[in-house]
C-alpha positions as CSV (number, residue, x, y, z in Angstrom):
1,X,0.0,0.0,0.0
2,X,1.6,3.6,-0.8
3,X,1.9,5.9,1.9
4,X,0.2,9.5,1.9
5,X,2.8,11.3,0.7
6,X,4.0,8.9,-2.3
7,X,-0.1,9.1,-3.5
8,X,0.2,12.8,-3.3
9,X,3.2,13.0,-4.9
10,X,1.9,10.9,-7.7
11,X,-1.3,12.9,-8.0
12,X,0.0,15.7,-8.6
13,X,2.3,14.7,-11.3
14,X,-0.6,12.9,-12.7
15,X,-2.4,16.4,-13.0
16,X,0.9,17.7,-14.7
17,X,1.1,14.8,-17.2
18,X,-2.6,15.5,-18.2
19,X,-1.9,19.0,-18.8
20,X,1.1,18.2,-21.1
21,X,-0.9,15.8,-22.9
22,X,-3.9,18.2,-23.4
23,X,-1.1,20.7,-24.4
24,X,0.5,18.4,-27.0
25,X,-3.6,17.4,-27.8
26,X,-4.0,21.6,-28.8
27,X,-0.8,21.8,-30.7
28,X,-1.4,19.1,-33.2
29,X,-5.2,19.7,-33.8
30,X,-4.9,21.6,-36.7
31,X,-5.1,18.5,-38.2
32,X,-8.9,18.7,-37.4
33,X,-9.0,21.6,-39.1
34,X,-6.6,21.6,-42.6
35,X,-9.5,21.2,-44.8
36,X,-11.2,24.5,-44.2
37,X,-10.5,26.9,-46.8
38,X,-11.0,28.8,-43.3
39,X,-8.2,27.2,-41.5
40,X,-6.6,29.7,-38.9
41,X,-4.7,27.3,-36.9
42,X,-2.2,25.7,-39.2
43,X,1.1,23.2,-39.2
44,X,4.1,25.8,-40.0
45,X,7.7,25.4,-39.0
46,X,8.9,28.1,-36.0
47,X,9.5,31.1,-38.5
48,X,6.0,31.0,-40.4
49,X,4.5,30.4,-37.0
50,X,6.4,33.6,-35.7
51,X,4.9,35.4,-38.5
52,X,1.0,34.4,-38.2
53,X,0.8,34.5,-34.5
54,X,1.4,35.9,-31.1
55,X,4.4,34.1,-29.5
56,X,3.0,32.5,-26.2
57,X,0.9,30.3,-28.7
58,X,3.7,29.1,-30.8
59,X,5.5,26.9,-28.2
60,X,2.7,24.6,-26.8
61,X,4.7,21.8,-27.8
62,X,6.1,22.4,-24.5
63,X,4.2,19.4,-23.6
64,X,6.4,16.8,-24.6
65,X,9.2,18.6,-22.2
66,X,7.3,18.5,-19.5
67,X,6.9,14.5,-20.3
68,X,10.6,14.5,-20.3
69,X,10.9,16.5,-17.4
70,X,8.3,14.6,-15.4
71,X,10.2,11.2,-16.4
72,X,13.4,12.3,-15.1
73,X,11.2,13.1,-11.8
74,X,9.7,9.6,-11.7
75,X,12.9,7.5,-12.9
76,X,14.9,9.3,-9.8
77,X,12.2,7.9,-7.1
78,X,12.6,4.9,-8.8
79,X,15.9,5.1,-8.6
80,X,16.1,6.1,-5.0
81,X,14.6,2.9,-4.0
82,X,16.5,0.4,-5.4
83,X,17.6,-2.3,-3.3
84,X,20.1,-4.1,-5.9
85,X,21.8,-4.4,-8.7
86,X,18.9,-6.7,-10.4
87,X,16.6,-3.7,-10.0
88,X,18.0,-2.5,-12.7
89,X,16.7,-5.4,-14.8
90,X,13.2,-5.1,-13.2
91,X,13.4,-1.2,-14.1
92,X,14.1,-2.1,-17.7
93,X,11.6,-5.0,-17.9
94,X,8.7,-2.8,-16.2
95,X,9.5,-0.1,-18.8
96,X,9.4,-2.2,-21.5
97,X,6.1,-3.8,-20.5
98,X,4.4,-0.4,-20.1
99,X,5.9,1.7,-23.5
100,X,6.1,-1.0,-25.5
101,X,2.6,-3.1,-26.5
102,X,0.5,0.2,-27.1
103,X,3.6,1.5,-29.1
104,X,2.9,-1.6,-30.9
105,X,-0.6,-1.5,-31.7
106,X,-0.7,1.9,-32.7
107,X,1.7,1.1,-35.5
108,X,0.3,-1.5,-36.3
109,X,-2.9,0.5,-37.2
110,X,-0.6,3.4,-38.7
111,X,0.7,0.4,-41.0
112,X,-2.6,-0.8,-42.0
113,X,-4.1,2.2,-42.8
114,X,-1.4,2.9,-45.1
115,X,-1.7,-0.7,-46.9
116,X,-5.7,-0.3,-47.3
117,X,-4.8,3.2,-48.8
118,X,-6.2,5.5,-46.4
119,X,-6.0,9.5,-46.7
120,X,-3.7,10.0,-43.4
121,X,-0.3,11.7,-43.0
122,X,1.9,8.8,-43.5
123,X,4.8,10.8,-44.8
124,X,7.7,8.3,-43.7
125,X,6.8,6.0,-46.1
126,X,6.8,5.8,-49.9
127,X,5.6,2.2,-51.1
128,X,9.0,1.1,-52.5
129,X,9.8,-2.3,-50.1
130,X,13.3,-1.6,-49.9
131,X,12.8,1.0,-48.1
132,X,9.4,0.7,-46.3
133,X,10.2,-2.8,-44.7
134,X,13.2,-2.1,-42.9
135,X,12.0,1.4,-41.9
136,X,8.9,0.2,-40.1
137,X,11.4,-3.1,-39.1
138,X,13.7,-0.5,-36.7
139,X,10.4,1.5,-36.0
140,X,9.0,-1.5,-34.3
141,X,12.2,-1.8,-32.1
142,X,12.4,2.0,-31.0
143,X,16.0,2.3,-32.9
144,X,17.0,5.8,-34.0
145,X,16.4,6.4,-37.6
146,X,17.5,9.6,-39.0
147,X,13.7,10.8,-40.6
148,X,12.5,9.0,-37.2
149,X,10.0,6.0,-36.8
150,X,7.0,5.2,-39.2
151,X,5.0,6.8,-36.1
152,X,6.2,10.6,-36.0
153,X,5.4,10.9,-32.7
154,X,7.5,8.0,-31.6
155,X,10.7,10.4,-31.8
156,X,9.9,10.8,-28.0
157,X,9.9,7.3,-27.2
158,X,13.4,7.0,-28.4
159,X,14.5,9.6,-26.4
160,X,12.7,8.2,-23.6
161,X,14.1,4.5,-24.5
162,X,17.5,6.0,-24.2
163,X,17.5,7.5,-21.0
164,X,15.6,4.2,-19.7
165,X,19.0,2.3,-20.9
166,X,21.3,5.2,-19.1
167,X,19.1,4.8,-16.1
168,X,19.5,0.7,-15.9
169,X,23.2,1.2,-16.2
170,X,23.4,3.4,-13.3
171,X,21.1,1.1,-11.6
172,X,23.3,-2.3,-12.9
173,X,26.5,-0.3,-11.2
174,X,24.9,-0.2,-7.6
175,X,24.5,4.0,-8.0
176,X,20.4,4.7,-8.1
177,X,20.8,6.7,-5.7
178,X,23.8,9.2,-7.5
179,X,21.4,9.2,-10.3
180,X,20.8,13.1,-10.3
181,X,24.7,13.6,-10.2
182,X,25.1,11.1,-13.5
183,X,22.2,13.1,-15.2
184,X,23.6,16.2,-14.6
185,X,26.6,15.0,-16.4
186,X,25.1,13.7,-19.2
187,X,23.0,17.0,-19.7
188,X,26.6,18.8,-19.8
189,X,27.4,16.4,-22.4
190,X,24.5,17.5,-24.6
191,X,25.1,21.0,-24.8
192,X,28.4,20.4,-25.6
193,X,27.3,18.5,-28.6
194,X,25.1,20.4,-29.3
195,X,26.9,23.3,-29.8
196,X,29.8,21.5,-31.8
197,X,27.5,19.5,-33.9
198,X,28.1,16.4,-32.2
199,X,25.7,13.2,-33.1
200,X,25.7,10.0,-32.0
201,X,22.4,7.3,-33.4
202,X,21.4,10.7,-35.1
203,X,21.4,12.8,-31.6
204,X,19.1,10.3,-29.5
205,X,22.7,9.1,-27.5
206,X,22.7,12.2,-24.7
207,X,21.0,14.5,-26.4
208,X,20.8,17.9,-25.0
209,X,16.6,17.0,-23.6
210,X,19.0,15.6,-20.6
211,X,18.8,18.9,-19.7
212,X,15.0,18.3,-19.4
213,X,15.6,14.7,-17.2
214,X,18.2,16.3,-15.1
215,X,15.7,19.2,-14.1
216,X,12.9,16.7,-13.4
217,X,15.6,15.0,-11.5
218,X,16.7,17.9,-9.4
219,X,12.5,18.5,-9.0
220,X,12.6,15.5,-7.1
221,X,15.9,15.9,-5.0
222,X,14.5,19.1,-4.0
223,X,10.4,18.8,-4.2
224,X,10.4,17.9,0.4
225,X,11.7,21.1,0.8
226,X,10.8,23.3,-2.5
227,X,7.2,22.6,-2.3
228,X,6.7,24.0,1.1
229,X,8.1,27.3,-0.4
230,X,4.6,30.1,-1.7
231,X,3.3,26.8,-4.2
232,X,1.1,29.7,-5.9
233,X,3.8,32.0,-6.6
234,X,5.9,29.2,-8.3
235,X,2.7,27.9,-10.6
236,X,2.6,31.8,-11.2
237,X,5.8,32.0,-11.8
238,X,6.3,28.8,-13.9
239,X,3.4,30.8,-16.5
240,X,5.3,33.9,-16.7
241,X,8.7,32.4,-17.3
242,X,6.7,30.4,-20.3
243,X,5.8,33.7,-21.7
244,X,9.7,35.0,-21.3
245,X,10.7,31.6,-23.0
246,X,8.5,31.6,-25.6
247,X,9.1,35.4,-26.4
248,X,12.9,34.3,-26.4
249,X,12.5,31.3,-28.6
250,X,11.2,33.8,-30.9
251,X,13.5,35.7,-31.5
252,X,16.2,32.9,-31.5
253,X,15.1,30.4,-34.4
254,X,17.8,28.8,-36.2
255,X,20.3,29.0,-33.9
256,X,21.7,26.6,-31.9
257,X,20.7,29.1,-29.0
258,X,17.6,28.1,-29.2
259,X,17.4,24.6,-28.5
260,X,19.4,25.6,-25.3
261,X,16.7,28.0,-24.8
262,X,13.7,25.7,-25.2
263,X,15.4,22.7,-22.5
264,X,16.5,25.0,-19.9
265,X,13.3,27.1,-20.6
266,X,11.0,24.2,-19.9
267,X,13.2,23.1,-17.6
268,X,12.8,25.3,-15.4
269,X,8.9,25.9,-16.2
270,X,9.2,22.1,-15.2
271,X,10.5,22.3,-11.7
272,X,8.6,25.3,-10.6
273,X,4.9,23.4,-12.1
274,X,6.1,19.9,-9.9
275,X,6.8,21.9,-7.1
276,X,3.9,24.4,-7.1
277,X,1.5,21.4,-7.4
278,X,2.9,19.7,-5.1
279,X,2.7,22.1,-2.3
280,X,-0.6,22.8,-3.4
281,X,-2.0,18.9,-3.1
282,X,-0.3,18.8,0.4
283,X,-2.8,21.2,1.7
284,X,-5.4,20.3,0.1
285,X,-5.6,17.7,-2.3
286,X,-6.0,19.0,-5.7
287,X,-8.4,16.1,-6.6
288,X,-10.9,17.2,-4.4
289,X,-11.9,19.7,-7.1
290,X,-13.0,18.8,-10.5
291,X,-11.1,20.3,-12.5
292,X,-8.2,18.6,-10.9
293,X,-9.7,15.1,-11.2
294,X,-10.5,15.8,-14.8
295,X,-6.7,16.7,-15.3
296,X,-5.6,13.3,-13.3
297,X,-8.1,11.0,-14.9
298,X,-6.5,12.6,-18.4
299,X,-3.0,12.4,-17.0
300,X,-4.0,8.1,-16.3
301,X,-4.6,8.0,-19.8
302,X,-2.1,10.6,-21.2
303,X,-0.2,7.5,-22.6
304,X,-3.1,6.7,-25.0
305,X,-3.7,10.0,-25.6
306,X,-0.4,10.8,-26.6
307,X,-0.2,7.7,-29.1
308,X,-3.9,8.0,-30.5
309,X,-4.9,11.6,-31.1
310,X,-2.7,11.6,-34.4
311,X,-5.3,9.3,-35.4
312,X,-8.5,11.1,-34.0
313,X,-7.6,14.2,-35.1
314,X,-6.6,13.0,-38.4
315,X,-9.9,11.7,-38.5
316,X,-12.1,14.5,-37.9
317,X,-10.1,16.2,-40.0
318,X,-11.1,14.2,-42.7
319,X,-15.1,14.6,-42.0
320,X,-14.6,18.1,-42.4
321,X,-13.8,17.5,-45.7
322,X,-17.7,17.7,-46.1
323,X,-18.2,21.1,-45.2
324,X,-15.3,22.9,-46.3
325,X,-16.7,26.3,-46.8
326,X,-17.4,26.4,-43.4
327,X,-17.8,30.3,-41.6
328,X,-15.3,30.9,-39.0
329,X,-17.7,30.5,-35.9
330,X,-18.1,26.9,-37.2
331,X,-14.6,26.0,-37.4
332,X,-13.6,26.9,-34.1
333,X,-16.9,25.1,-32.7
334,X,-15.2,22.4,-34.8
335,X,-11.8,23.0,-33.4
336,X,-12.9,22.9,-29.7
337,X,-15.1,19.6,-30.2
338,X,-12.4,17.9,-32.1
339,X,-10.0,18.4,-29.1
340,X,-12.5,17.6,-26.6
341,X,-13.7,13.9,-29.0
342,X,-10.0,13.4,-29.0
343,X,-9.5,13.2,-25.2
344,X,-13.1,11.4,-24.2
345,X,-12.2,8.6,-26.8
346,X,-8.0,8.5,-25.5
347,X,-9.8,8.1,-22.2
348,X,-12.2,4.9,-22.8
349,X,-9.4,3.1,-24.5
350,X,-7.2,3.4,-21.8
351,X,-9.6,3.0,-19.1
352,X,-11.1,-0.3,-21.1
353,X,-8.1,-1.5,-22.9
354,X,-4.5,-0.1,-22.4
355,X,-4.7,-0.2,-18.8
356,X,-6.3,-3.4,-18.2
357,X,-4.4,-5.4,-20.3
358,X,-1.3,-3.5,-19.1
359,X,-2.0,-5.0,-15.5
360,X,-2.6,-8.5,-16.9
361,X,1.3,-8.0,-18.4
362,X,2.1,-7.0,-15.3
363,X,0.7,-9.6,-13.4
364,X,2.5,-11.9,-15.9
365,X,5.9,-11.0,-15.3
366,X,5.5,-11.1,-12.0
367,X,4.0,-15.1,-11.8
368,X,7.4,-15.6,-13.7
């Protein structure tokens, strides 16, 4: 049974994880909407974007950061409470059994939809064998391709995959508990190759996103003492740096200066959003309201979410197809319900099928 403070702690990060997700959910939606001769929410690279729209909405794919940064939070408690060495080999397995088989299915589907000939973004592929079989072959196995796997989104998972290996070796050398030290290293390493052009498996090998596990790291070494410290004014605080960040970003695109920008930025953002929450749900828990039960019950399922609303999306986007002419009251009615059909159906797949078959892979290993 978990103790109070571990379920708080959890809670709150839960909260956090279904804000990123909803986040990530908003960024991507314009895939809803790329049909309307209307559109006003469209897929541009950083300078276009810059161009159309006021900065603090054209870094909401901040989300995934804070996935990375609540990771490196999650992987140090893990950490922490290793016992042995062959922890380290329950870590791995664990992570394996919870990324993996949805990871699966939902290329699986991408794959069939592109044999039957569907009208989705499939863009990684081009029907020649030679290069479609081996692509979606490494895809399947999380290994970093240079154009990245058949799934776009599953760039994150290798990053994630990677600093799941870093993590085991740390735990397979007896040092769990140094972890934060190790990943403070490693993020050192990744602005330094960043900066001189350094790539190793195409940038996933210490990329300069340690920056964003070493901050959830430190969020964790600190949170005890860190939370107890005005939680508002840091969740105030955590907003207003995401303006500065975002204002900076834009002003920085191209250079290498900005990726440093956008890690340390949502770094940063990271740490004070943990801690603010944090102290927040120790004096009163934040799932006592409904807005934060919503947020938790989408943060549960923020792993479905993540990997199906490509597909949701995609699909409303066709059905608007049929009313393309659409005035601009409509589309943003349209916008908001595609978001909203996006989450409820993330959340009964997860509740009636990731999860539950999760546990039974769970309870697998364990009989073993």
């Amino acid at each position: 049974m978990a103790n109070p403070q571990t379920s708080h702690t959890l809670s709150s990060l839960q909260i956090l994880r279904g804000l990123a997700a909803f986040l990530v959910v908003i960024w991507h939606s314009d895939l809803a909407l790329e049909l309307f001769k209307g559109d006003y929410w469209r897929d541009a690279d950083e300078t276009i974007r810059a161009q159309l729209y006021p900065f603090w909405v054209n870094h909401l794919c901040i989300g995934v950061d804070l996935f990375f940064c609540i990771s490196g939070f999650i992987m140090t408690l893990l950490a922490a409470k290793t016992a042995s060495r062959y922890d380290g080999w329950l870590f791995l397995r664990n992570r394996i059994a919870r990324i993996i088989p949805p990871y699966w299915f939902f290329t699986i589907l991408l794959l069939t939809l592109y044999i039957v000939g569907a009208p989705f973004h499939i863009w990684r592929l081009n029907g020649l064998l030679t290069h479609d079989v081996p692509d979606s072959l490494l895809s399947f196995i999380l290994w970093p391709q240079k154009e990245g796997p058949v799934l776009a989104i599953g760039w994150t998972l290798i990053h994630e995959f990677f600093f799941y290996y870093f993590v085991t070796l740390v735990l397979l050398f007896g040092q769990g508990r140094r972890l934060p030290i190790f990943l403070g290293l490693a993020a050192a390493l990744g602005i330094v190759f960043r900066f001189t052009d350094i790539q190793i498996l195409n940038g996933y090998i210490l990329s300069d996103y340690y920056v964003e596990f070493f901050m959830g790291s430190l969020a964790f070494v600190f949170y005890k003492r860190s939370m107890q410290v005005a939680p508002s004014l840091q969740l105030a605080g955590a907003v207003i740096l995401y303006f500065g960040v975002s204002y900076a970003l834009d002003q920085f695109i191209d250079t290498d200066a900005f990726h440093l920008i956008n890690v340390m930025g949502a770094g940063f953002i990271s740490f004070l959003l943990i801690s603010g929450l944090q102290g927040l749900n120790a004096r009163r828990s934040l799932t006592d309201f409904q807005a934060g039960r919503l947020f938790a019950r989408i943060g549960d399922a923020s792993y479905t979410l993540y990997l199906s609303h490509w597909f949701t999306l995609s699909a409303l986007g066709q059905l608007a197809g049929f009313f393309v002419n659409a005035s601009r009251p409509v589309i943003i009615g349209w916008h908001v319900l595609s978001i909203l059909i996006t989450i409820a159906i993330a959340l009964v797949f997860a509740e009636w099928v990731e999860l539950p078959i999760h546990r039974r892979i769970v309870k697998a290993f364990n009989r073993k």
